[in-house]
C-alpha positions as protocol buffer text, in pm:
chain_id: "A"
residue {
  index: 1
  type: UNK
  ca { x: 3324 y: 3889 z: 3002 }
}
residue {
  index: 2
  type: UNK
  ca { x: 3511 y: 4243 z: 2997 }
}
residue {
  index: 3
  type: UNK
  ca { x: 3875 y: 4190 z: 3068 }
}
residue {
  index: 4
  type: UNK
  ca { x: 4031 y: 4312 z: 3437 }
}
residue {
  index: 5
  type: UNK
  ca { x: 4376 y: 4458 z: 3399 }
}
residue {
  index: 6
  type: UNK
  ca { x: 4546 y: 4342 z: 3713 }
}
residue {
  index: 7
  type: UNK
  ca { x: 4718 y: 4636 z: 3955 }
}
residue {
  index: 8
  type: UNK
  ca { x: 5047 y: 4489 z: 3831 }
}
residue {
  index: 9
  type: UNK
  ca { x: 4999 y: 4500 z: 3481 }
}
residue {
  index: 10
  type: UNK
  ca { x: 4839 y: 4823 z: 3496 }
}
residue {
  index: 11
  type: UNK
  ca { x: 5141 y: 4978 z: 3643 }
}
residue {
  index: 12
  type: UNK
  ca { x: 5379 y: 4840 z: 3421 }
}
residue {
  index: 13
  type: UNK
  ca { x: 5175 y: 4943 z: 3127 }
}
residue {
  index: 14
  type: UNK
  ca { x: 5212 y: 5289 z: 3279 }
}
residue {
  index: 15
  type: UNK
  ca { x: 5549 y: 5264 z: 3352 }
}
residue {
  index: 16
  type: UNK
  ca { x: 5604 y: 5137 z: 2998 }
}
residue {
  index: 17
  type: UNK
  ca { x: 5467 y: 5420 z: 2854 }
}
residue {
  index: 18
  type: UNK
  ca { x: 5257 y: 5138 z: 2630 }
}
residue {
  index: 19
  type: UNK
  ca { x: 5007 y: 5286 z: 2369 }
}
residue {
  index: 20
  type: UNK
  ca { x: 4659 y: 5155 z: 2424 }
}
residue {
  index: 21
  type: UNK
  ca { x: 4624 y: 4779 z: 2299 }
}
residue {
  index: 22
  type: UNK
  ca { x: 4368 y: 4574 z: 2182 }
}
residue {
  index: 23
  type: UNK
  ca { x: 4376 y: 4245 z: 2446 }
}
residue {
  index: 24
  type: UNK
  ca { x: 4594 y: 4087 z: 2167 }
}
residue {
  index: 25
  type: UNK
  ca { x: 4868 y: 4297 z: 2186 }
}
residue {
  index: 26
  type: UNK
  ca { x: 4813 y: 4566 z: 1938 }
}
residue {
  index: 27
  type: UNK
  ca { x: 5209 y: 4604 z: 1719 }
}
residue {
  index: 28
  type: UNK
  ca { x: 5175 y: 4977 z: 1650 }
}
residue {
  index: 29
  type: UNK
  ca { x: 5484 y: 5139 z: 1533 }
}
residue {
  index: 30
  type: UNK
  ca { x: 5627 y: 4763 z: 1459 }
}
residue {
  index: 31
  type: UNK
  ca { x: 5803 y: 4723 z: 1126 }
}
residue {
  index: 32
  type: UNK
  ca { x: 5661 y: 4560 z: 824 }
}
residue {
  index: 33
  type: UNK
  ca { x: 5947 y: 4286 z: 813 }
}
residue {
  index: 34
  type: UNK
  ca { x: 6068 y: 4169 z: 1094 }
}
residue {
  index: 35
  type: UNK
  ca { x: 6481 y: 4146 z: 1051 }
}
residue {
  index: 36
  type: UNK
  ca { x: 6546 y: 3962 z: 1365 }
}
residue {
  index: 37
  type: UNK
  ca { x: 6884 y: 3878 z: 1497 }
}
residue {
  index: 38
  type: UNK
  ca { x: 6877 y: 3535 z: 1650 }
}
residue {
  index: 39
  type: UNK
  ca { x: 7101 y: 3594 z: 2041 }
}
residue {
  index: 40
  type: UNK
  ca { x: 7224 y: 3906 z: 1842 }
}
residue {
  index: 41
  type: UNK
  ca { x: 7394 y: 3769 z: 1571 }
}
residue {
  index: 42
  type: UNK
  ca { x: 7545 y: 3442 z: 1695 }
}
residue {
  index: 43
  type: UNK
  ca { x: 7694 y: 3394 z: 1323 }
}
residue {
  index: 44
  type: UNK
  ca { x: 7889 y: 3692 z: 1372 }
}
residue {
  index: 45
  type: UNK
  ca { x: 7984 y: 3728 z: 1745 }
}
residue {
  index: 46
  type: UNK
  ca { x: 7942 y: 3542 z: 2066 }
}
residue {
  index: 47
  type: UNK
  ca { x: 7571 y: 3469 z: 2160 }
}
residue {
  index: 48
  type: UNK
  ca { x: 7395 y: 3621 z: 2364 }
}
residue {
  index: 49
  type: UNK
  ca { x: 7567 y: 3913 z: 2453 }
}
residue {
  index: 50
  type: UNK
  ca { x: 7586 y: 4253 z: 2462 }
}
residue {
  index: 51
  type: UNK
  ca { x: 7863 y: 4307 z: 2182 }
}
residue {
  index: 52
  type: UNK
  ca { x: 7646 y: 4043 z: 1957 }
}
residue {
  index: 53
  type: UNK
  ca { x: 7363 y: 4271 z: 2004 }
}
residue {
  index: 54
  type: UNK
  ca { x: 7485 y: 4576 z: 1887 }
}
residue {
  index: 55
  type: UNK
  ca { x: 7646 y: 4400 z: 1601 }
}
residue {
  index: 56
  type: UNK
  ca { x: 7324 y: 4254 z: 1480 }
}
residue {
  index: 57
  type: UNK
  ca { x: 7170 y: 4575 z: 1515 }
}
residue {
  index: 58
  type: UNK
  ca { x: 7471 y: 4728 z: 1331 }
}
residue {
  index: 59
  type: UNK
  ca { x: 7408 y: 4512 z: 1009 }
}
residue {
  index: 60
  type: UNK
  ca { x: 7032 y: 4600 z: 973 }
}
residue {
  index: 61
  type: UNK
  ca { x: 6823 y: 4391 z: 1213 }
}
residue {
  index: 62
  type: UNK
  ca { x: 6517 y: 4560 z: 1358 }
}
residue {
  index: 63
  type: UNK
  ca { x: 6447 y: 4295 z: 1620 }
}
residue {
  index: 64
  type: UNK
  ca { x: 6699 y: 4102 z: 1880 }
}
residue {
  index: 65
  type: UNK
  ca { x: 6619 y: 3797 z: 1964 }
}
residue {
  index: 66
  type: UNK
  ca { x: 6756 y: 3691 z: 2358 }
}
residue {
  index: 67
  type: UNK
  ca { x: 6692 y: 3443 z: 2600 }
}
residue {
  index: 68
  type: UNK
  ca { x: 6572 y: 3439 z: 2931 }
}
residue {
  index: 69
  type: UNK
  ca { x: 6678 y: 3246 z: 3273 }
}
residue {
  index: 70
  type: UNK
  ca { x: 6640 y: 3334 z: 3630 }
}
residue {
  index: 71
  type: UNK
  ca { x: 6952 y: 3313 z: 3868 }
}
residue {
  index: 72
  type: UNK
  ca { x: 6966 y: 3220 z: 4213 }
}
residue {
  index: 73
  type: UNK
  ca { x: 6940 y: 3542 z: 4352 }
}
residue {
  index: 74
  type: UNK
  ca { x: 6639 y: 3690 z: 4146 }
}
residue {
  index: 75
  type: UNK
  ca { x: 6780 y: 3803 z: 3853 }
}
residue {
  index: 76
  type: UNK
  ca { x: 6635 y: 3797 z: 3500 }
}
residue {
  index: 77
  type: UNK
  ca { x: 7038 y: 3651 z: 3301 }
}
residue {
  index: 78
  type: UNK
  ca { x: 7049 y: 3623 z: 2928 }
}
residue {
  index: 79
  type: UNK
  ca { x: 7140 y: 3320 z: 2815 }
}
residue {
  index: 80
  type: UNK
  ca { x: 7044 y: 3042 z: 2605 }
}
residue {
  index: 81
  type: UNK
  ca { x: 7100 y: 2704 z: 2744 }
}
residue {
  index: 82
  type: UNK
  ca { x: 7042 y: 2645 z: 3158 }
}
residue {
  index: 83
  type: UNK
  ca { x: 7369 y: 2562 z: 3232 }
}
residue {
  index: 84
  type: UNK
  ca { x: 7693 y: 2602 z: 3109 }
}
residue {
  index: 85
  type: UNK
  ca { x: 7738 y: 2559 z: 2730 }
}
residue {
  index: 86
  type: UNK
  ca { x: 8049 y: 2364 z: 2744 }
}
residue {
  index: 87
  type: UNK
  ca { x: 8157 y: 2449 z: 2374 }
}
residue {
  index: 88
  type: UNK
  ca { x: 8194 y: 2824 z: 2443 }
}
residue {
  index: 89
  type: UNK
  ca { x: 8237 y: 2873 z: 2800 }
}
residue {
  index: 90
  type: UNK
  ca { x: 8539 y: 2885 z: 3039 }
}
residue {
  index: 91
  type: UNK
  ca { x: 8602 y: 2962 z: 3362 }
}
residue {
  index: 92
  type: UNK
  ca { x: 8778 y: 3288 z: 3531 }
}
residue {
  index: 93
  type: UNK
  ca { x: 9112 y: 3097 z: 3506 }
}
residue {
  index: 94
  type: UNK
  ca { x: 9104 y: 3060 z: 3153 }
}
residue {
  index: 95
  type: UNK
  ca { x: 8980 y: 2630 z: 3229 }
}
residue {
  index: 96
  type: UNK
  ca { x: 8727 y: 2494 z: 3011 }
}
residue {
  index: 97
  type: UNK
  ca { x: 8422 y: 2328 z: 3195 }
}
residue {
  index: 98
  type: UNK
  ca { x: 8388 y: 1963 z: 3124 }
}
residue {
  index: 99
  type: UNK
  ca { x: 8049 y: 1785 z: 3025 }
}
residue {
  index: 100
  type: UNK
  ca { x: 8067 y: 1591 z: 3360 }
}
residue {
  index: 101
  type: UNK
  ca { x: 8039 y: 1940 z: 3580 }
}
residue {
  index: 102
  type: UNK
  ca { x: 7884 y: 2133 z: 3334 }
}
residue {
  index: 103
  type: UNK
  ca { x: 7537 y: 2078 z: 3546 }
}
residue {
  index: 104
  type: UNK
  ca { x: 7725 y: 2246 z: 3824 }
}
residue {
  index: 105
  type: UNK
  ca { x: 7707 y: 2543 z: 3702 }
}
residue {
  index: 106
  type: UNK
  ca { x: 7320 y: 2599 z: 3628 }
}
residue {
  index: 107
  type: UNK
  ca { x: 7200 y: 2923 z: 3606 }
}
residue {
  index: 108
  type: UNK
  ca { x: 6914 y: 2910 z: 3871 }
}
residue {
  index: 109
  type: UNK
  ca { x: 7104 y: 2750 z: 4109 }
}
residue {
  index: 110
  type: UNK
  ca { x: 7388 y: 3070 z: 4073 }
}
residue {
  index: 111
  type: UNK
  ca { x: 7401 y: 3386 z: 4176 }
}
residue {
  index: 112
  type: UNK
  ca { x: 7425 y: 3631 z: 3891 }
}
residue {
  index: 113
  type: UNK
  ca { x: 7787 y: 3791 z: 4024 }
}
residue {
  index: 114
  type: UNK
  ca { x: 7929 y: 3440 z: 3988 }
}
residue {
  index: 115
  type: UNK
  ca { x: 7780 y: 3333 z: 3652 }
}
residue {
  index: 116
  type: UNK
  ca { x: 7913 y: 3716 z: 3501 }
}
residue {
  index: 117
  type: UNK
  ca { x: 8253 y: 3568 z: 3577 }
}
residue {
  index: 118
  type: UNK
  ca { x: 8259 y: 3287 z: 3294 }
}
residue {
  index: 119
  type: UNK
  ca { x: 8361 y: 3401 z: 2974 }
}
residue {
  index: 120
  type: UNK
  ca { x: 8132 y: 3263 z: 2695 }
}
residue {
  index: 121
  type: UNK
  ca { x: 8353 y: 3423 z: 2385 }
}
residue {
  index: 122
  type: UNK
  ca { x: 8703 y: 3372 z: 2421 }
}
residue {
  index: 123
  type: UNK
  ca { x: 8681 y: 3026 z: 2281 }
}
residue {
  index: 124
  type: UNK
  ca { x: 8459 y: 3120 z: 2024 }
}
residue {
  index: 125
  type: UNK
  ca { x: 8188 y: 2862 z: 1899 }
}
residue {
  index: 126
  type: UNK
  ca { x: 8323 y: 2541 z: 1636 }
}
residue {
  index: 127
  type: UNK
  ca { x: 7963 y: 2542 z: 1518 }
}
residue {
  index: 128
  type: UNK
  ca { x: 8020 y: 2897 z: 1363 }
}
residue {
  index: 129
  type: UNK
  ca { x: 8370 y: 2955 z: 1204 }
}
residue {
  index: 130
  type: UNK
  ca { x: 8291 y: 3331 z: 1151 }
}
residue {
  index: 131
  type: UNK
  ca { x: 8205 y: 3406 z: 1490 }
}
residue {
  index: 132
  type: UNK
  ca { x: 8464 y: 3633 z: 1619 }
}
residue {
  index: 133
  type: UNK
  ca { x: 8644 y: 3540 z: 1935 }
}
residue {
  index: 134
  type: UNK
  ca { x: 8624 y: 3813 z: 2239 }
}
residue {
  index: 135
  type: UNK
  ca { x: 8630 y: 3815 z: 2593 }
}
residue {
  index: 136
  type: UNK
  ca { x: 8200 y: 3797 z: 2674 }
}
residue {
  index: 137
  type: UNK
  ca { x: 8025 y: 3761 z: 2974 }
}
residue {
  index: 138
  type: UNK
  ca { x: 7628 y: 3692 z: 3004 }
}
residue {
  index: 139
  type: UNK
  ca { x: 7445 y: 3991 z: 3063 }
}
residue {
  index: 140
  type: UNK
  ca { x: 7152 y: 4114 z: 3285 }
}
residue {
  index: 141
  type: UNK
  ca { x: 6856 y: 4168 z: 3083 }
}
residue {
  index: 142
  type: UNK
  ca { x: 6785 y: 4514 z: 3214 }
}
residue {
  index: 143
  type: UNK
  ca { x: 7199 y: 4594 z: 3136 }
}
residue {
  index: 144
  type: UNK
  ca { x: 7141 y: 4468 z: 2770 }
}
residue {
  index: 145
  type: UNK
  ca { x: 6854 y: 4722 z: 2738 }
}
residue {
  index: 146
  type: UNK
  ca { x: 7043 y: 4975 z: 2849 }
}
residue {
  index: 147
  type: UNK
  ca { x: 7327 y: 4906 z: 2660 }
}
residue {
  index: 148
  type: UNK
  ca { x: 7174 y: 4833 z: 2305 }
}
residue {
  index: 149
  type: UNK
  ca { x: 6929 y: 5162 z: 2405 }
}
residue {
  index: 150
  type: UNK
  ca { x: 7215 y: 5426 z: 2412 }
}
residue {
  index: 151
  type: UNK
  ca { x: 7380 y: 5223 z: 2131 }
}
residue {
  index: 152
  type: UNK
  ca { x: 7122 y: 5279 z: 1910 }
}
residue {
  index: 153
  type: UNK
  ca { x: 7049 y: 5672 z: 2042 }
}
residue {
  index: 154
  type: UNK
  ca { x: 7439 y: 5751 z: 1979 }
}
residue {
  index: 155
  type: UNK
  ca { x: 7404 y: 5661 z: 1663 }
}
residue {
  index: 156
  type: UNK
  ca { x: 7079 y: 5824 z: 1544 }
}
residue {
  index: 157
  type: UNK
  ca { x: 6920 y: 5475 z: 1459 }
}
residue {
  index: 158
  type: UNK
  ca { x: 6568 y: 5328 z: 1470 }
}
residue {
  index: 159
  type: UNK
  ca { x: 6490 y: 5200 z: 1839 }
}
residue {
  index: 160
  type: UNK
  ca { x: 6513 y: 4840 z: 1808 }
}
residue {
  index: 161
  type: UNK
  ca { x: 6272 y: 4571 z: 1933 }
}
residue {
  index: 162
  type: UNK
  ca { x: 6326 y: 4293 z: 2188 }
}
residue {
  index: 163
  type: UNK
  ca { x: 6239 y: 3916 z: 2089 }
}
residue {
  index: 164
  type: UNK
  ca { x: 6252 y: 3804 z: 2458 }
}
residue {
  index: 165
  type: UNK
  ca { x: 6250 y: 3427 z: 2486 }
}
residue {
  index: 166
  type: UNK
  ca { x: 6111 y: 3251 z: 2758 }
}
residue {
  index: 167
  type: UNK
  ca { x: 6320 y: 2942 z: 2843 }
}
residue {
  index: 168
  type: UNK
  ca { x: 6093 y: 2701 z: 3045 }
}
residue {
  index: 169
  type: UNK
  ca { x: 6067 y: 2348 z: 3078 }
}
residue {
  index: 170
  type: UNK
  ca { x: 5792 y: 2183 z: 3274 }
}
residue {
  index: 171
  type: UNK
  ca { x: 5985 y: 1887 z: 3359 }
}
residue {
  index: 172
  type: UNK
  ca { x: 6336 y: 2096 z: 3545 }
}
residue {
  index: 173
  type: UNK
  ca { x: 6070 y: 2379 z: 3706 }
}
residue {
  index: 174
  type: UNK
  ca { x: 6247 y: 2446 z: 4029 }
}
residue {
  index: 175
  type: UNK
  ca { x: 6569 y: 2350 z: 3919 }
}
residue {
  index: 176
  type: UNK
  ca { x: 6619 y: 2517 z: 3587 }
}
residue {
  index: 177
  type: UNK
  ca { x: 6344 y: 2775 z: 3622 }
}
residue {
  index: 178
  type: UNK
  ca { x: 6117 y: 2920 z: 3877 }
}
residue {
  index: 179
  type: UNK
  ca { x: 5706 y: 2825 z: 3800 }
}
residue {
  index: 180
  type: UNK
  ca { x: 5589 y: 3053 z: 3512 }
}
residue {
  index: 181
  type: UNK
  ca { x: 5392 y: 3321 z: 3705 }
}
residue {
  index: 182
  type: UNK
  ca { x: 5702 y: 3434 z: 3878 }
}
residue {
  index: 183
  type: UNK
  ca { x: 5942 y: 3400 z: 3581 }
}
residue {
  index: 184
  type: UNK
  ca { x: 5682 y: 3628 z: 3372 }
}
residue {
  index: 185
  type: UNK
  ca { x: 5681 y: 3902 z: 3676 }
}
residue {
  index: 186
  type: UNK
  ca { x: 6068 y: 3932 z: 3715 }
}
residue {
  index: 187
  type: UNK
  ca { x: 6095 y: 3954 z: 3316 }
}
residue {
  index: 188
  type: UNK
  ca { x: 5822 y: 4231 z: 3320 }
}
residue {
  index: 189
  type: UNK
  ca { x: 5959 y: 4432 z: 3631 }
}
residue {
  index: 190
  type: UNK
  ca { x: 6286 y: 4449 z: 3448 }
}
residue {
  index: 191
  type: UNK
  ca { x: 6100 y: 4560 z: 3080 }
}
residue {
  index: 192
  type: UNK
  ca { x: 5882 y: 4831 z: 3354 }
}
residue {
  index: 193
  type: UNK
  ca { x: 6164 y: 4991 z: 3409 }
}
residue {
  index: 194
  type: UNK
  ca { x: 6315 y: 5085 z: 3068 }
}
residue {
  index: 195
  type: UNK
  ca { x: 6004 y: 5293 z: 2931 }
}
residue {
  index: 196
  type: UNK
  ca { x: 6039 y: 5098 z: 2587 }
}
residue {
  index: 197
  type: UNK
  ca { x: 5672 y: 5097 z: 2532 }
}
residue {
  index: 198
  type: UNK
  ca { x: 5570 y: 4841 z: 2322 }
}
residue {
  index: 199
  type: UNK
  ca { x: 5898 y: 4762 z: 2172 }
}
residue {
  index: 200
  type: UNK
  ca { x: 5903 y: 4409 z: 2328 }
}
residue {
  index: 201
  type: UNK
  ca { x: 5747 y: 4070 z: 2227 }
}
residue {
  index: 202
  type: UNK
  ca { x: 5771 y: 3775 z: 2507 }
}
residue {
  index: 203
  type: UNK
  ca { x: 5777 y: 3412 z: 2321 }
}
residue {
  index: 204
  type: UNK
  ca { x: 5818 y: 3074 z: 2450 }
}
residue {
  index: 205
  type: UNK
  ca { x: 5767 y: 2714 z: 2290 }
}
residue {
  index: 206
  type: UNK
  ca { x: 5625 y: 2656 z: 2689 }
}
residue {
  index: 207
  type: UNK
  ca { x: 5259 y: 2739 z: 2646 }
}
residue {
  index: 208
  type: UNK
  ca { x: 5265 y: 2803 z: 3020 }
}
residue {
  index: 209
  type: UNK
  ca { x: 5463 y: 3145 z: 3064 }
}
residue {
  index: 210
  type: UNK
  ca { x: 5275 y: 3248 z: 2736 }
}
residue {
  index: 211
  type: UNK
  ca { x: 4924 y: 3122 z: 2896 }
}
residue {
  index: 212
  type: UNK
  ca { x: 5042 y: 3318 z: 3213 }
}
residue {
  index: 213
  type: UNK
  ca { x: 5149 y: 3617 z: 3025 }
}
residue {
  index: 214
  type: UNK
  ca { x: 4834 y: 3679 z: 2857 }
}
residue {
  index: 215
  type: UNK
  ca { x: 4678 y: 3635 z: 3224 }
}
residue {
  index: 216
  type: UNK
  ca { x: 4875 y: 3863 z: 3415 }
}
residue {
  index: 217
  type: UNK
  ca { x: 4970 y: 4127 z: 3101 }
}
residue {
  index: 218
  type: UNK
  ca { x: 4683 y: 4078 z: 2852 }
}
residue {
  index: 219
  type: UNK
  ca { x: 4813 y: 4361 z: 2658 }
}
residue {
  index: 220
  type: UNK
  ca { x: 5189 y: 4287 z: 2581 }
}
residue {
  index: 221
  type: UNK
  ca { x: 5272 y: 4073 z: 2259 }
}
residue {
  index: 222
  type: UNK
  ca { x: 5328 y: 3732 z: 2265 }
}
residue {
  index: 223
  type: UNK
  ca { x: 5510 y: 3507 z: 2011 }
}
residue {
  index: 224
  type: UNK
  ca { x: 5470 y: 3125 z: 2050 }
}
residue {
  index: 225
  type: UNK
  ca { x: 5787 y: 2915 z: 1891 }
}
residue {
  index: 226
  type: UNK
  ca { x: 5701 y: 2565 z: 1778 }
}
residue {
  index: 227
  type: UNK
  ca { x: 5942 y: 2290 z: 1610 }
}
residue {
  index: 228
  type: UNK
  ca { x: 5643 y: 2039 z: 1613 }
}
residue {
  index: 229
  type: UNK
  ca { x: 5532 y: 1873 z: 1286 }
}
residue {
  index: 230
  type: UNK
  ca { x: 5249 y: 1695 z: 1428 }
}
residue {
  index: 231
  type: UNK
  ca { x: 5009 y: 1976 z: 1530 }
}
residue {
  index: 232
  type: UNK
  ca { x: 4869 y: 2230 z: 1254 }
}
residue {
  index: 233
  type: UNK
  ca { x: 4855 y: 2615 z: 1311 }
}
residue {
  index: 234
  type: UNK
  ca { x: 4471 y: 2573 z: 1431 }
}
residue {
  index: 235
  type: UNK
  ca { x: 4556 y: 2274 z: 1670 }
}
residue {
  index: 236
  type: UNK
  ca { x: 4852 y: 2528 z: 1870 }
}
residue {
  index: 237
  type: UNK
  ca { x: 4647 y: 2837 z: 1895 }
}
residue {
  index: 238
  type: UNK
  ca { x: 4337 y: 2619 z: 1989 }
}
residue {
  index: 239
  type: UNK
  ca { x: 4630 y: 2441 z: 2282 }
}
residue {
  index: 240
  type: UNK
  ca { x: 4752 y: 2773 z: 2334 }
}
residue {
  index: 241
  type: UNK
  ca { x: 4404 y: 2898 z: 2446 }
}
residue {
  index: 242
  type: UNK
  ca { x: 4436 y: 3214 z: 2268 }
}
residue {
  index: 243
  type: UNK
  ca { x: 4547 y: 3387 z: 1998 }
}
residue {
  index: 244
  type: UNK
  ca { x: 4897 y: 3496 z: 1995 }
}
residue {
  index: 245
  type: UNK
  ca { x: 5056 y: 3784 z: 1798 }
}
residue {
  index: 246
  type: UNK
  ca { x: 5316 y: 3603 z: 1653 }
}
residue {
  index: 247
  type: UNK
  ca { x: 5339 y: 3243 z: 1556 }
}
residue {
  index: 248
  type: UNK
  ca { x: 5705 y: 3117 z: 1470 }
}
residue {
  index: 249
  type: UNK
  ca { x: 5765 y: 2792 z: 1319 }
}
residue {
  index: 250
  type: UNK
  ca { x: 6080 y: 2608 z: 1307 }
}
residue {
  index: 251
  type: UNK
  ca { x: 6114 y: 2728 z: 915 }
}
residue {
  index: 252
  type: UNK
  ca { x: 6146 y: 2356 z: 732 }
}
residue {
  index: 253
  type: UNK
  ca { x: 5761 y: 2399 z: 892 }
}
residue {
  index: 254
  type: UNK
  ca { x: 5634 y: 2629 z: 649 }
}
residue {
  index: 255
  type: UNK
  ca { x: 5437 y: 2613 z: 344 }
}
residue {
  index: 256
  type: UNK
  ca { x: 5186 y: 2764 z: 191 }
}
residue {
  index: 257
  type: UNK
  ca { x: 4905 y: 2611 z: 443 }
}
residue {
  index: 258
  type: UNK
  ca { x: 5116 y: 2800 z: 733 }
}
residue {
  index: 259
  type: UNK
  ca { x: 5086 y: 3116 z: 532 }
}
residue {
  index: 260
  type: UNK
  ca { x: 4738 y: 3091 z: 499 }
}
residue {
  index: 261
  type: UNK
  ca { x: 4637 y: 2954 z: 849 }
}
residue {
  index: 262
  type: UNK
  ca { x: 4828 y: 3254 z: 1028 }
}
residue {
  index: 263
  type: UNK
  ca { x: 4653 y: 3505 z: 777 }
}
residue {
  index: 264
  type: UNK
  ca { x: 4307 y: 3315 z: 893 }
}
residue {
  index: 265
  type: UNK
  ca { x: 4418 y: 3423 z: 1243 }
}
residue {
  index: 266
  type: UNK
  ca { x: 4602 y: 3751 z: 1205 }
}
residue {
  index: 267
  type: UNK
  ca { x: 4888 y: 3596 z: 1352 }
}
residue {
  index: 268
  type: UNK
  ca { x: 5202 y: 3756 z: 1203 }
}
residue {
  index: 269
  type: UNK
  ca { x: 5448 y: 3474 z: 1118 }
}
residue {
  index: 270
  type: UNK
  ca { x: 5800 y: 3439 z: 1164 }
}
residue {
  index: 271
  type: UNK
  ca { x: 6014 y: 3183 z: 1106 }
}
residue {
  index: 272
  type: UNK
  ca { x: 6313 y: 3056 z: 1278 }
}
residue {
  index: 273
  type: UNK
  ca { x: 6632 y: 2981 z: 1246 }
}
residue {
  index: 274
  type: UNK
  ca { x: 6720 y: 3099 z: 854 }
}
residue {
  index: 275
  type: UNK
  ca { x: 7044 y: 3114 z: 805 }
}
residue {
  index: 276
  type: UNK
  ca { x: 7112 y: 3089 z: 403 }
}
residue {
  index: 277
  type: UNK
  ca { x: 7011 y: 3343 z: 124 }
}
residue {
  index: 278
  type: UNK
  ca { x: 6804 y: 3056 z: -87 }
}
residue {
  index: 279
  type: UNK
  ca { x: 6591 y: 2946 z: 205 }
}
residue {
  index: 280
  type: UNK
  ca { x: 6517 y: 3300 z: 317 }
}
residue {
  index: 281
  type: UNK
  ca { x: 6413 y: 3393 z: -45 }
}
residue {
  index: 282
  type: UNK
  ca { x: 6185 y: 3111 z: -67 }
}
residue {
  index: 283
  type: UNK
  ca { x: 6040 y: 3214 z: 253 }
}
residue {
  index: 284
  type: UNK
  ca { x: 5989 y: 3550 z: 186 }
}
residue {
  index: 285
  type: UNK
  ca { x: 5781 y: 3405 z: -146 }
}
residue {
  index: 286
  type: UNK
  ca { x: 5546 y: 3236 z: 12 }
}
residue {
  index: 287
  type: UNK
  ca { x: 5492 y: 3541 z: 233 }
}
residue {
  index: 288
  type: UNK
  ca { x: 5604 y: 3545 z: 568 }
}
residue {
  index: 289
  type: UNK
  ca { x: 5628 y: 3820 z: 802 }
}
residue {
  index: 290
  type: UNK
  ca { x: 5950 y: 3811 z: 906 }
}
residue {
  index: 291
  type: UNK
  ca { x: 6291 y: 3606 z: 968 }
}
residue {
  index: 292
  type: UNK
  ca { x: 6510 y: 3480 z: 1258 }
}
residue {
  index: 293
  type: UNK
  ca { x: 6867 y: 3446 z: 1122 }
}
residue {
  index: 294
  type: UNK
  ca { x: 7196 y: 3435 z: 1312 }
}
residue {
  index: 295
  type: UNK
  ca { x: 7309 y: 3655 z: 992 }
}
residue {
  index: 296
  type: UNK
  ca { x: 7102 y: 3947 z: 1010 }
}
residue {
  index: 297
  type: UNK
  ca { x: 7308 y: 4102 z: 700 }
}
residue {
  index: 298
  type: UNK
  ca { x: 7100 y: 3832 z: 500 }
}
residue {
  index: 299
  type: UNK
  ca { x: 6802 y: 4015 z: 540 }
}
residue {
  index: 300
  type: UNK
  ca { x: 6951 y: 4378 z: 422 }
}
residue {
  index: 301
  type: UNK
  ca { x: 6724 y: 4376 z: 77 }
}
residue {
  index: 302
  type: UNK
  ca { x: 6389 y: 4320 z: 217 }
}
């Protein structure tokens, strides 16, 4: 059955300035290895934000990795858990944020000008002694574009790519996300806007925004994460319903098997969250396609 492009998509593809795809999301112009910096370089700097960005990019990664929430008032936030992280955020007057009221501040119940006014870097992060501590906010995804995009053009550097995460959860829908279909639109009428082409990837371990994705935009790239020992390569895509670009395992996943079940369906593959020099050198062996580290300057010989 040939393939409809919606009115939507075919604008945004426009707008985009996207090269022609194949309906799988053709990677043209993508990198061989994939040196992406997981929420920047949250080894390094505070996660998730624009100074960890541009930090990640700064010590060779190719890709950024970010996640994805909407707020109250429509807006597409970056951030990684959907409410406040109480081990790295405080509040305006310098307070920490309990675990008993740390559900009071959920993203999609916020409006964004309120949630920009918790710092998420002052206190830096226990979990990652080398993180250095600085005054951070949570940024807009179309204000992280921006940023890392002149960042990178004052500098004379390789346009990066953006690793845009999905954060979804069937069971919270309504409370910590909108449903899929309108989650997927606000992302892509932010990315519309930037005229990044195809330097974007959207990935999820929620089949659902993929599933709608693919349905809406049947030419932008998709990624699908997985932690999930129980299902094979061949069992997710066949869940999945389609083929995504990129498959990305949780990395104590992958063996030679993986390897040869992405190659079987031209599936680049990607592992996540690498964060020593042995394990990424015994990935990188068996042949993956790429790595997701918080320490992008661990990938600066491949």
């Amino acid at each position: 059955m040939k393939l409809i492009l919606p009115l939507i998509a075919a604008g945004c593809l426009a707008a985009c300035g996207t090269t022609k795809q194949t309906a799988g999301g053709a990677m043209s112009g993508y990198p061989k290895f994939f040196k992406e910096g997981h929420r920047g370089t949250r080894g390094l700097m505070p996660e998730n934000t624009i100074p960890s960005m541009k930090k990640a990019i700064e010590i060779g990664a190719n890709f950024i990795e970010v996640d994805v929430y909407l707020s109250k008032d429509g807006q597409v936030l970056i951030a990684h858990d959907p409410f406040a992280n109480i081990a790295i955020s405080t509040l305006p007057d310098g307070r920490s944020i309990s675990k008993d009221s740390a559900k009071l501040y959920t993203w999609h119940q916020m409006n964004y000008a309120d949630i920009r006014r918790i710092d998420v870097g002052s206190k830096g992060n226990p979990a990652y002694p080398q993180q250095q501590k600085l005054a951070a906010y949570m940024p807009l995804l179309g204000e992280l574009i921006d940023s890392v995009e002149a960042f990178t053009a004052a500098r004379k550097l390789k346009p990066t790519i953006y690793n845009i995460e999905i954060k979804s959860n069937p069971k919270m829908e309504g409370v910590y996300q909108p449903a899929p279909d309108v989650l997927v639109k606000a992302i892509m009428d932010v990315v519309s806007t930037k005229k990044i082409g195809n330097r974007f990837y959207l990935q999820s371990f929620d089949m659902r925004p993929l599933q709608s994705a693919r349905r809406l935009y049947p030419e932008v790239i998709i990624g699908f994460l997985t932690g999930d020992a129980k299902h094979s390569v061949d069992e997710n895509v066949k869940a999945l319903g389609f083929r995504p670009d990129i498959y990305s395992p949780a990395y104590q996943l992958v063996n030679a098997a993986t390897v040869e079940a992405c190659k079987k369906h031209g599936m680049k593959l990607v592992p996540w969250t690498v964060n020593t020099a042995e394990e990424i050198d015994k990935l990188v062996k068996l042949g993956v396609n790429g790595i997701i580290t918080d320490y992008p300057n661990l990938l600066s010989k491949y």
